[in-house]
C-alpha positions as CSV (number, residue, x, y, z in Angstrom):
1,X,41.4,15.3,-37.2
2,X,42.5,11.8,-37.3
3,X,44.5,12.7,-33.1
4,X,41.1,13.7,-31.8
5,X,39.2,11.0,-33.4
6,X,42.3,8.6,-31.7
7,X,42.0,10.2,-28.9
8,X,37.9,10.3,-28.4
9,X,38.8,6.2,-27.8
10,X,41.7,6.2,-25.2
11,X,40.3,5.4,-22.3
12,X,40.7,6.8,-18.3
13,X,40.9,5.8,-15.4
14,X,38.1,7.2,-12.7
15,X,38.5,8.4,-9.3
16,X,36.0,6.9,-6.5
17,X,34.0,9.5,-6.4
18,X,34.5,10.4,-9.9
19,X,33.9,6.7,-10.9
20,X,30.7,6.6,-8.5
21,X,29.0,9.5,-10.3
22,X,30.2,8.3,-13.6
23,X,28.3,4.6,-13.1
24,X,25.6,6.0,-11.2
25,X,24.3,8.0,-14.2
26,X,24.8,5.5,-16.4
27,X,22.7,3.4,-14.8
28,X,20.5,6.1,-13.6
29,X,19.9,6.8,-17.5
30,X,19.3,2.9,-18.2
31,X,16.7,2.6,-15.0
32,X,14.9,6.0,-16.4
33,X,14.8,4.1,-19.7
34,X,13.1,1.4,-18.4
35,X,10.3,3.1,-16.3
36,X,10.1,5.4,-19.8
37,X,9.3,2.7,-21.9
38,X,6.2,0.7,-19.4
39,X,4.1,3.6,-20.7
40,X,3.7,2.3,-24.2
41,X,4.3,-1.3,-22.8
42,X,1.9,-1.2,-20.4
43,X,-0.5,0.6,-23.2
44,X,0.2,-2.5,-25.4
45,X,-0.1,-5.7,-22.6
46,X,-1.7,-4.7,-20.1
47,X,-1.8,-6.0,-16.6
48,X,-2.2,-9.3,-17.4
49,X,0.6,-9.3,-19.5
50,X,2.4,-7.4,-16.8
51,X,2.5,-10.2,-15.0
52,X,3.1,-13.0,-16.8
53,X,6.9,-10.6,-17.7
54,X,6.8,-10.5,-14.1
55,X,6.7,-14.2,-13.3
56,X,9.5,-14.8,-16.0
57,X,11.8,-11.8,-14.9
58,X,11.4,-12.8,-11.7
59,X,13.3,-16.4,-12.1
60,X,15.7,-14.6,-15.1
61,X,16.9,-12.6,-12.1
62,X,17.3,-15.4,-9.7
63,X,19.1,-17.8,-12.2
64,X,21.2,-14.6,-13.6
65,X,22.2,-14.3,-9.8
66,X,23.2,-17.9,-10.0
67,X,25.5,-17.9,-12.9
68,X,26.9,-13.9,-13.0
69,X,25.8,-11.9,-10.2
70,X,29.1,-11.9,-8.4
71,X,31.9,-12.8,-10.6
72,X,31.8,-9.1,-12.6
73,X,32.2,-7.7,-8.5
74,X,34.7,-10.6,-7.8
75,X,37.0,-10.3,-11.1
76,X,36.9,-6.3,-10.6
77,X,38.0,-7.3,-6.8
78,X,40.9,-9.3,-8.3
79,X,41.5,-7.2,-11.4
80,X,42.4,-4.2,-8.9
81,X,44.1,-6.7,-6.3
82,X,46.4,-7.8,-8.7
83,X,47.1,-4.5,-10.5
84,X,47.5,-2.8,-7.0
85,X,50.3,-5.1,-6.0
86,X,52.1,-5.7,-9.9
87,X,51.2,-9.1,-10.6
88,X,50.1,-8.7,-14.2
89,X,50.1,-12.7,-15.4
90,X,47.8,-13.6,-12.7
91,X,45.7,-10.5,-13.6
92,X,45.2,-11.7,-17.7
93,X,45.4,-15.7,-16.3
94,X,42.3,-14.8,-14.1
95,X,40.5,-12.3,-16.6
96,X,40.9,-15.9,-18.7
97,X,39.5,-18.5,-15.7
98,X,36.5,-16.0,-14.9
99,X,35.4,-16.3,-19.0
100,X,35.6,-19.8,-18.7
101,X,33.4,-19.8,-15.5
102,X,30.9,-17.7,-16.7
103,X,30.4,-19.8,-19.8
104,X,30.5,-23.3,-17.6
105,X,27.7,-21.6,-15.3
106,X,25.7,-19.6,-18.3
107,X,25.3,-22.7,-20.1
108,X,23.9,-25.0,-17.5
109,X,21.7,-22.4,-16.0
110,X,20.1,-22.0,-19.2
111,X,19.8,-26.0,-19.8
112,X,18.1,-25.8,-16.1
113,X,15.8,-23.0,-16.8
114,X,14.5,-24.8,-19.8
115,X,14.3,-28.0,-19.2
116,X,12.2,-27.3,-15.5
117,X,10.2,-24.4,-16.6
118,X,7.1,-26.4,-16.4
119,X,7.7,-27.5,-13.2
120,X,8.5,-23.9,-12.2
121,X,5.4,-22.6,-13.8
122,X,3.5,-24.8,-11.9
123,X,5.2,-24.0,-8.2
124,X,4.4,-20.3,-8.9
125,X,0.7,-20.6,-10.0
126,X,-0.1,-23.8,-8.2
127,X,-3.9,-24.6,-8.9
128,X,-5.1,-20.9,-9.8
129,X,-7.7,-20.0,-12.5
130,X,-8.8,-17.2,-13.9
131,X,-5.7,-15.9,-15.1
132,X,-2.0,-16.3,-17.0
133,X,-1.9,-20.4,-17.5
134,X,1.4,-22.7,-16.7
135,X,1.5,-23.0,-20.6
136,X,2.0,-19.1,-21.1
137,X,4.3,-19.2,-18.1
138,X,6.7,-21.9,-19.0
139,X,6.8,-19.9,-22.8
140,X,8.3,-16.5,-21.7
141,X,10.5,-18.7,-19.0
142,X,12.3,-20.5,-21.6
143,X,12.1,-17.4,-23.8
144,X,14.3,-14.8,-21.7
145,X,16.6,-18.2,-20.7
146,X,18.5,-17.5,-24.0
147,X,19.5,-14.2,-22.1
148,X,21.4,-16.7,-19.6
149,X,24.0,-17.5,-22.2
150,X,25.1,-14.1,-22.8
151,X,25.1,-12.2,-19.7
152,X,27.5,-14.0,-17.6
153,X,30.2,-13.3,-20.2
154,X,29.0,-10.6,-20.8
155,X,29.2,-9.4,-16.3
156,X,33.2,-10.8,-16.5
157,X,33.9,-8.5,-19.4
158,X,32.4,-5.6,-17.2
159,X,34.1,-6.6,-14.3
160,X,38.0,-6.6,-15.9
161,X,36.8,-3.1,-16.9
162,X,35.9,-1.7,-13.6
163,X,38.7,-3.9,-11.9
164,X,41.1,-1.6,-13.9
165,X,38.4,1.6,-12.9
166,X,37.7,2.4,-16.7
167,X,34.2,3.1,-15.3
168,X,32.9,5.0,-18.3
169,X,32.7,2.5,-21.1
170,X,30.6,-0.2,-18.6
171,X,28.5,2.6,-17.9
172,X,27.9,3.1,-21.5
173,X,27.6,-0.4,-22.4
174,X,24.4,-0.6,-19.8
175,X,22.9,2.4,-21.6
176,X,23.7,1.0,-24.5
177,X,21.7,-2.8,-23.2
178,X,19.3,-1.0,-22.5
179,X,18.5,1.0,-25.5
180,X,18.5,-2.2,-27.2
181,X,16.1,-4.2,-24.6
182,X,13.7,-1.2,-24.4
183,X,13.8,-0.9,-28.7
184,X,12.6,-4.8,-28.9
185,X,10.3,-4.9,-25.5
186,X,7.9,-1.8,-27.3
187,X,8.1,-2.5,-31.1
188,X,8.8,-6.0,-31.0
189,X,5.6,-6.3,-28.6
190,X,3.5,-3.7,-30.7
191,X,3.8,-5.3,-33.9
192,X,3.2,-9.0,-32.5
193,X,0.0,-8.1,-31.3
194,X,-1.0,-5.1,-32.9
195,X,0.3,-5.3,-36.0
196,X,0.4,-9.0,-36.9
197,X,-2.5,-10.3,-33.9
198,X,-0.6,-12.6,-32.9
199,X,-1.3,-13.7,-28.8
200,X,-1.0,-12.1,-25.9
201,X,1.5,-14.6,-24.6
202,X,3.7,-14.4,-27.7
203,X,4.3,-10.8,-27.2
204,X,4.9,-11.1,-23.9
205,X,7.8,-13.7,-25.1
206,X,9.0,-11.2,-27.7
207,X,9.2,-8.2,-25.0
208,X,11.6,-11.0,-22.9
209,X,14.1,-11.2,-25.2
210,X,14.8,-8.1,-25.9
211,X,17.1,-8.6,-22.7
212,X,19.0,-11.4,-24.8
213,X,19.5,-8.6,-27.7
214,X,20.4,-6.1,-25.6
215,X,23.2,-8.2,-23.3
216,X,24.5,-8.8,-27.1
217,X,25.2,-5.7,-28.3
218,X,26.4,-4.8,-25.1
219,X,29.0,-7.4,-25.1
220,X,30.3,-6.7,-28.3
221,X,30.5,-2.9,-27.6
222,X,33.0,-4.1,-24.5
223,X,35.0,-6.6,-27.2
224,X,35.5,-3.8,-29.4
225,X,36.5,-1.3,-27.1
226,X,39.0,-3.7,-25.3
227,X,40.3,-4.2,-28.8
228,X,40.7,-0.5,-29.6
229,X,42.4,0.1,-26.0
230,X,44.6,-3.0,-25.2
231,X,47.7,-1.0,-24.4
232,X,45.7,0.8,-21.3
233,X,45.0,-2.9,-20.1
234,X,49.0,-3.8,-20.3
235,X,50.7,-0.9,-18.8
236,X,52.9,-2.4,-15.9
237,X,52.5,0.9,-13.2
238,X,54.7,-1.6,-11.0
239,X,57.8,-2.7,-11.3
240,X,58.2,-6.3,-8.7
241,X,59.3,-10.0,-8.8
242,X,55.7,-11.5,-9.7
243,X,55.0,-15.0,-6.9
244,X,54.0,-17.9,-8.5
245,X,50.3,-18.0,-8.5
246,X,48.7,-21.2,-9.9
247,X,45.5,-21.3,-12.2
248,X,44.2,-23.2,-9.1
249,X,45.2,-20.7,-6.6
250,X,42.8,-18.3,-8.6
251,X,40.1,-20.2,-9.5
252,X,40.0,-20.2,-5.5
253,X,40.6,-16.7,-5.5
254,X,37.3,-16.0,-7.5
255,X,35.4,-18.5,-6.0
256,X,36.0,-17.3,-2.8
257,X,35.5,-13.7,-3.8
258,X,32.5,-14.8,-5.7
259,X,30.5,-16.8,-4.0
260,X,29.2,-14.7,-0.9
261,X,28.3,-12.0,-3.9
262,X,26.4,-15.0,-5.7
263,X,24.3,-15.6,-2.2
264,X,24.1,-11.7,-2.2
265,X,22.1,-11.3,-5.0
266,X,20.0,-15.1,-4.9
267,X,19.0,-13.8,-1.6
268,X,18.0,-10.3,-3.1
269,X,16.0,-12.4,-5.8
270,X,14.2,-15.0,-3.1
271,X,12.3,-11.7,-1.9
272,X,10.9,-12.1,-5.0
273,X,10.6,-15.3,-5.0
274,X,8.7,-15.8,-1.8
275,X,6.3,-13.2,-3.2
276,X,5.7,-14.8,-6.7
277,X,4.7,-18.1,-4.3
278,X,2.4,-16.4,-1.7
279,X,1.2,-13.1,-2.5
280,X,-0.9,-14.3,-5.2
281,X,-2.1,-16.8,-3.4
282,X,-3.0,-14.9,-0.2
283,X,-4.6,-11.7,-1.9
284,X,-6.4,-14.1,-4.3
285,X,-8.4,-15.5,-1.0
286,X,-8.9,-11.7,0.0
287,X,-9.6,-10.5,-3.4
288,X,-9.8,-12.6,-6.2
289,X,-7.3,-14.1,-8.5
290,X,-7.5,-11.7,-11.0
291,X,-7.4,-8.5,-8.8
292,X,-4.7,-10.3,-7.0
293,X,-2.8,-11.0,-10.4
294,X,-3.3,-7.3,-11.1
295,X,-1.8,-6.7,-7.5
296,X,1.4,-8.5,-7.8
297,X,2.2,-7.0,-11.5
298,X,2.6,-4.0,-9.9
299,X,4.8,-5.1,-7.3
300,X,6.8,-7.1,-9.6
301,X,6.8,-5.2,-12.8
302,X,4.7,-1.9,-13.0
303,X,5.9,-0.6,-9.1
304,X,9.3,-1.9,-9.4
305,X,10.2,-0.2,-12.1
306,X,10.1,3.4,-9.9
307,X,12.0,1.8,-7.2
308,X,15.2,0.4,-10.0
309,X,15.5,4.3,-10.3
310,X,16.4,4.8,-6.6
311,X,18.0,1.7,-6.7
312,X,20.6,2.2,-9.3
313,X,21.9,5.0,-7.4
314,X,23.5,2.0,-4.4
315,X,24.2,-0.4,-7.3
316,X,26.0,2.4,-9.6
317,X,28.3,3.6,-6.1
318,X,29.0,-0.2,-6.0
319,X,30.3,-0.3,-9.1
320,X,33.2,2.3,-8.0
321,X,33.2,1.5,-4.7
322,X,34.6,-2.6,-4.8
323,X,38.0,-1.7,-6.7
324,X,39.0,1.4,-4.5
325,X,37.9,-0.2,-1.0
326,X,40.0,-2.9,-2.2
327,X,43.1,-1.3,-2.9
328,X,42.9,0.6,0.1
329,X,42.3,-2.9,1.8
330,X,45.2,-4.9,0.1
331,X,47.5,-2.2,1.0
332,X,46.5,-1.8,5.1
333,X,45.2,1.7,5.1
334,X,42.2,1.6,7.2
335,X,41.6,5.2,7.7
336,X,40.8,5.1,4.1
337,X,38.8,2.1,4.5
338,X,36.6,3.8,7.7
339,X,36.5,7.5,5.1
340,X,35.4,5.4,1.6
341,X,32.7,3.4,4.1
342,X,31.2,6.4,5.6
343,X,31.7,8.7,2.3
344,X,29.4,5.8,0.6
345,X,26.6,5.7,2.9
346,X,26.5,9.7,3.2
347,X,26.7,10.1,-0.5
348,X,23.7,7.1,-0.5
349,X,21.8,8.6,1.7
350,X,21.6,12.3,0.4
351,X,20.0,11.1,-2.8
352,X,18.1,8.4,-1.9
353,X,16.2,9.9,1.2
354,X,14.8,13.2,-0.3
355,X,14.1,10.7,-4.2
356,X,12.1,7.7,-2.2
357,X,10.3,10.7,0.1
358,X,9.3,12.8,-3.0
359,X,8.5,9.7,-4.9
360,X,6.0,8.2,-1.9
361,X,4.4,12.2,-2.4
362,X,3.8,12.0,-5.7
363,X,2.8,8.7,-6.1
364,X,-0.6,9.5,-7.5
365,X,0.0,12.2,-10.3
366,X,3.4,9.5,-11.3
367,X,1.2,6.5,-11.4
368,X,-1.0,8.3,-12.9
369,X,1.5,9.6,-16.4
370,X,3.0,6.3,-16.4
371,X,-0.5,3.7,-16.2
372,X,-3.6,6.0,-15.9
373,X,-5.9,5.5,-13.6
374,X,-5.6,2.6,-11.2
375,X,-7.2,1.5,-8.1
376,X,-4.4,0.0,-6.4
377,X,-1.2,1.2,-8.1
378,X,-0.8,4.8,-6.4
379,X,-1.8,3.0,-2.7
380,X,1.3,0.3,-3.7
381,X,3.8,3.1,-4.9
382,X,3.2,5.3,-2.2
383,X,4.7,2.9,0.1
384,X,6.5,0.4,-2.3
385,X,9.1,2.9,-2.8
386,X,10.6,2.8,0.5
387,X,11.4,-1.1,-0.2
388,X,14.0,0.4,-2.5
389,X,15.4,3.0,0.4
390,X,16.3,-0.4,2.3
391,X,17.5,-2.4,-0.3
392,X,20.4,0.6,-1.5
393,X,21.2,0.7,2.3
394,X,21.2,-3.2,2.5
395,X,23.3,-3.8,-1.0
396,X,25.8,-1.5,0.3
397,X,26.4,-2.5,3.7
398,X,26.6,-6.5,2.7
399,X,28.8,-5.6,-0.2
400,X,31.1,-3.3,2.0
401,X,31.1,-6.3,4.3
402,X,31.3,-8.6,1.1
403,X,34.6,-6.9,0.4
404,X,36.1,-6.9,3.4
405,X,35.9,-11.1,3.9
406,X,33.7,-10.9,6.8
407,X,31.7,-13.8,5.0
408,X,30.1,-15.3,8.5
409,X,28.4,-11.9,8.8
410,X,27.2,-12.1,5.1
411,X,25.6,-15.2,6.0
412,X,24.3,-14.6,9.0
413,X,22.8,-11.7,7.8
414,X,21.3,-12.6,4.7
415,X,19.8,-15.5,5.7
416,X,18.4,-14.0,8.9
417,X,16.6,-11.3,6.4
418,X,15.0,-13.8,4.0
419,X,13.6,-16.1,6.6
420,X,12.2,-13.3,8.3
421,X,10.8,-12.3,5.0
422,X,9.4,-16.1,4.3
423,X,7.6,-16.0,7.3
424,X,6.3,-12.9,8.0
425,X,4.7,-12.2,4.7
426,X,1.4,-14.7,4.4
427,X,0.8,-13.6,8.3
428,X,1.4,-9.5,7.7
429,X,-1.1,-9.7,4.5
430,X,-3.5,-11.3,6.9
431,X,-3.4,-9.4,9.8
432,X,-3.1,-5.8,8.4
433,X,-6.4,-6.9,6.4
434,X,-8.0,-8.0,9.5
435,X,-7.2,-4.3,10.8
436,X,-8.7,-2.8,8.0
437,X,-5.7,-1.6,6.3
438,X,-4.3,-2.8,2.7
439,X,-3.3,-6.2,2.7
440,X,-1.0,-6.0,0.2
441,X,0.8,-3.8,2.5
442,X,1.9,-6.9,4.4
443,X,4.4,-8.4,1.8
444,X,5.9,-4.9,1.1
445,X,6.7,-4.1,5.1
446,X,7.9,-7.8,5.2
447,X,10.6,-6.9,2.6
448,X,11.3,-3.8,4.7
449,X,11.7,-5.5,8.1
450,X,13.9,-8.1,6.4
451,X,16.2,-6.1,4.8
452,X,16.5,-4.0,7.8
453,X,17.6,-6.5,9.9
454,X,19.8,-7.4,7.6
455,X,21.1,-4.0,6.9
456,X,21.6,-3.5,11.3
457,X,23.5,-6.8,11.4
458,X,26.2,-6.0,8.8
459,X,26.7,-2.4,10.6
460,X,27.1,-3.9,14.2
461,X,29.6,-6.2,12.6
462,X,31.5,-3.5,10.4
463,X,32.0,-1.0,14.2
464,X,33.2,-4.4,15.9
465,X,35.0,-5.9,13.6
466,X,37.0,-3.0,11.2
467,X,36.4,-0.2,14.1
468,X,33.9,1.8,11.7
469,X,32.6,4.4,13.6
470,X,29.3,6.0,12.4
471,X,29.5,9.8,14.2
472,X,30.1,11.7,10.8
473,X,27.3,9.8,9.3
474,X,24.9,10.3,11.8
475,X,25.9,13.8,11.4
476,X,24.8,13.7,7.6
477,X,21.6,12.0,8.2
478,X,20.3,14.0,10.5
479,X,21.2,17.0,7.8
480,X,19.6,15.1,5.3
481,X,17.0,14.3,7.4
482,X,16.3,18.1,8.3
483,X,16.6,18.8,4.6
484,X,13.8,16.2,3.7
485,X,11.5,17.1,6.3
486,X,11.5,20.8,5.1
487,X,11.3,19.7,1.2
488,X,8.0,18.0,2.5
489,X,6.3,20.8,4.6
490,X,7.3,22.8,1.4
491,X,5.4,20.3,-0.9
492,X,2.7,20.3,1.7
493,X,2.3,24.5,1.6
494,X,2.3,24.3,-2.3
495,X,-0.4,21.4,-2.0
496,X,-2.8,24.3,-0.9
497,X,-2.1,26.2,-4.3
498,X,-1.7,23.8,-6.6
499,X,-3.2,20.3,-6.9
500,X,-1.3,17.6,-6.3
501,X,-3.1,15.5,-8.8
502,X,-5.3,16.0,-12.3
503,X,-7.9,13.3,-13.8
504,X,-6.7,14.2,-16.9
505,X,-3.4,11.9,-17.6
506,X,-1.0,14.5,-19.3
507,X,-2.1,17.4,-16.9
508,X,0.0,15.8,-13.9
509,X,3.3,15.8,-15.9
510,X,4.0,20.2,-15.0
511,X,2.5,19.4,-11.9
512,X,4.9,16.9,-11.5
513,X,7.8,18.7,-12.7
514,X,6.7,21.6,-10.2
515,X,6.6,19.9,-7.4
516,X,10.1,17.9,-8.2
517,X,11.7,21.7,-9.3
518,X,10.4,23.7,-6.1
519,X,11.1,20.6,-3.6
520,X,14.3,19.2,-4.6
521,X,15.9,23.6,-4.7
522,X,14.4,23.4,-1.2
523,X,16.8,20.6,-0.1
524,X,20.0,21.5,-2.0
525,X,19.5,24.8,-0.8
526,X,19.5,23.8,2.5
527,X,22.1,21.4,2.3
528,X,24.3,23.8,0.6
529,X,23.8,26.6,3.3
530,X,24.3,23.8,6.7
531,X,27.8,22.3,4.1
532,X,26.6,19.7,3.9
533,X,27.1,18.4,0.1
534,X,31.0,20.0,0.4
535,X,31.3,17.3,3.7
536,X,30.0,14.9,1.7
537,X,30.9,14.8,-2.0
538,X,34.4,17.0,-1.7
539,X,35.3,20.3,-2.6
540,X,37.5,19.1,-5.1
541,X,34.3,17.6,-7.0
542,X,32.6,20.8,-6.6
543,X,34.9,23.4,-8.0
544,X,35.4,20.5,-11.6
545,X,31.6,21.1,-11.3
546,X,32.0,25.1,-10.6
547,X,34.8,25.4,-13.6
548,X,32.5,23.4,-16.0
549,X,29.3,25.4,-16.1
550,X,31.5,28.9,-15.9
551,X,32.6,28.2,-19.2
């Protein structure tokens, strides 16, 4: 007894593919949690209280992307750099440095956010009436700062982790977050207003810090299984005479690695940004504040939450992808560089395409479980989701490009995206309103065009500069493509038999379930039949997969 219990906490190590599917569900499983729990939340605050959690998530994520956002991908880059090649000090020296860091940045982040959340309020709202007031604003701002503290420590803890591809336990501390966040959002938020009538704005504040709890737990989750598995951290697989590397020389190291991953993910958070400070603003002159309000909840809270589910899938592939594309780098092999770049974006693409397409189709009935009835929210989903087609494409092909130190290209191309963002979006909302379309559809295909260009930039830049070719994976996309296309005809066909939609709430979740069931054995079928998922995935994966469910 006491040998299996032992041996339930010795840890392994993860293939890339392996490791891929491994932090994709996990984070899979965490996204699903958090669209799960905005049907009671949304039940409890409303849309008004949607989006006041949406203006203070949307600067938690853009001050998070400050002071963590890439050092867990950098120290997981270094973690594997240094394990590849056997230099074991510098690995626990810079495991040591990126702590320290994280605490440096958490800290004055937080002092920032909470000092200046007035101010911030006030940029975001600007003169508005009618609605959320700078004073509930600049509450749930410094609220969810205390969040800042935790979870850069908590990202470098995460990064040593995958850096030594013990994928499993960071996938299962993110579930674990997110039980936790999801456990204080609902019932802390239920009893503050329901329970003990307390305000709206003080349960919105309540909900925020669930993500301080959950970063928490998670982190001492990681401590404890560190502790229980130190061994598998210190086994020396090489055997070489160790340079001198200086604490200096990797404090460089991680800044270097880190900071282009930093600009990733601020960039990935102005989006936002330059929505919370015009969309609002723009719809309100269209259609009033509060309607406009109402709007922009969706987009940043309500709506967003369908698209994290798509977008876990790029984020989770990441996770696996930064230490094995690394070692393959450090060592020179650049066929295996060329097969792990095209073997992400095929495996990307034949999830993502046929979820965001079947999403967009059943945007009513979903809406519809999840919020009831709503005016604008099925209109927004239906076309929302393919925002979060662009942005897995996009996060992959920066970070690919990220990885292999073509930093100039990051740059060029993330800045190129956001500007064209920043100024498309006020003139879009206008002018597809003026051509009797939905205006809010004009900040959603600015998103699009800007992450497109910056997703086109980063592949011209990959074939010139590594020699990537593409044929293979224009190959698969067309597959998928054909796969898709006849998942949709099919959905189409069964449209004529069975409603695509029920007024009453509860009715629309078999019809949901029928539609997912009938379309997605309609791709996989097809894609099994053309090879397709054995190209893609492996036949190795296939027959673990075969093995398992024969016993």
């Amino acid at each position: 007894m006491r040998k299996k219990r032992a041996n339930k906490n010795i840890m392994k190590k993860n293939s890339f593919v392996q490791g891929a599917f491994v932090a994709t569900l996990g984070i899979v499983i965490t996204k699903i949690l958090g669209v799960l729990y905005v049907i009671p939340f949304y039940a409890i605050i409303g849309e008004k209280g949607g989006a006041l959690y949406g203006y203070a998530y949307t600067l938690y994520l853009l001050f998070m992307a400050i002071s963590s956002a890439g050092i867990p991908l950098a120290i997981s880059k270094i973690i594997s750099e240094y394990q590849t090649l056997g230099y074991y000090d510098a690995k626990k020296r810079a495991f040591k440095i990126g702590k320290q860091i994280a605490i440096t940045l958490g800290i004055v982040c937080f002092i920032i956010l909470f000092i200046f959340a007035p101010q911030l309020s006030s940029a975001i709202l600007g003169d508005l009436q009618g609605g959320n007031t700078i004073e509930d604003v600049t509450f749930v701002i410094r609220v969810i700062s205390t969040a800042i503290i935790v979870v850069p420590v908590l990202s470098i803890y995460r990064g040593y982790f995958e850096g030594h591809k013990f994928i499993t336990p960071t996938a299962i501390s993110q579930v674990f977050e997110q039980v936790m966040r999801v456990l204080v959002i609902v019932v802390g938020s239920f009893l503050t207003l329901k329970v003990f009538h307390l305000s709206l704005t003080t349960a919105v504040g309540v909900a925020v810090f669930g993500a301080t709890v959950g970063s928490l737990a998670s982190y001492f989750y990681l401590i404890e299984k560190r502790r229980k598995n130190k061994n598998k951290f210190e086994e020396k697989e090489l055997k070489v005479k160790e340079p001198k590397i200086t604490n200096k020389q990797i404090l460089k190291k991680i800044m270097i690695y880190a900071f282009p991953l930093i600009m990733i993910d601020i960039f990935k958070s102005l989006y936002s940004m330059v929505d919370s400070v015009t969309v609002v603003k723009a719809l309100g002159n269209i259609y009033g504040t509060k309607t406009a309000e109402s709007i922009m909840s969706i987009l940043s809270t309500w709506g967003a939450k369908f698209n994290m589910i798509i977008i876990s899938i790029s984020t989770g592939m990441l996770v696996s992808l930064t230490p094995n594309l690394t070692s393959a780098a450090v060592i020179g092999n650049k066929k295996e560089v060329h097969r792990k770049i095209n073997q992400s974006f095929q495996m990307l693409m034949f999830l993502i395409i046929p979820m965001t397409v079947g999403l967009s189709f059943l945007a009513k009935p979903v809406y519809m479980v999840f919020y009831g009835a709503s005016k604008y929210g099925p209109s927004i989903l239906n076309f929302y989701v393919f925002v979060a087609l662009i942005t897995c494409l996009f996060t992959t092909a920066i970070t690919i490009t990220q990885v292999l130190k073509y930093y100039k290209v990051v740059f060029i191309s993330l800045f190129s995206g956001v500007v064209l963002k920043a100024l498309l979006n006020v003139s879009l909302i206008n002018q597809l309103y003026h051509l009797g379309l939905p205006a809010y559809y004009g900040s959603i295909l600015a998103t699009i065009i800007g992450y497109g260009l910056s997703f086109v930039i980063c592949l011209v830049a990959l074939n010139k500069k590594c020699g990537v070719k593409y044929e293979t994976t224009a190959k698969q996309f067309i597959n998928i493509l054909c796969g898709t296309v006849l998942m949709v005809i099919s959905l189409f066909i069964l449209k004529l038999v069975i409603p695509i939609s029920s007024a009453t709430r509860f009715l629309n979740i078999p019809i949901i379930i029928v539609y997912t069931l009938i379309g997605g054995s309609i791709y996989f079928v097809y894609m099994i039949k053309t090879k397709s998922i054995q190209e893609v995935f492996g036949d190795k994966l296939l027959k673990k997969f075969q093995k398992k469910s024969a016993k």
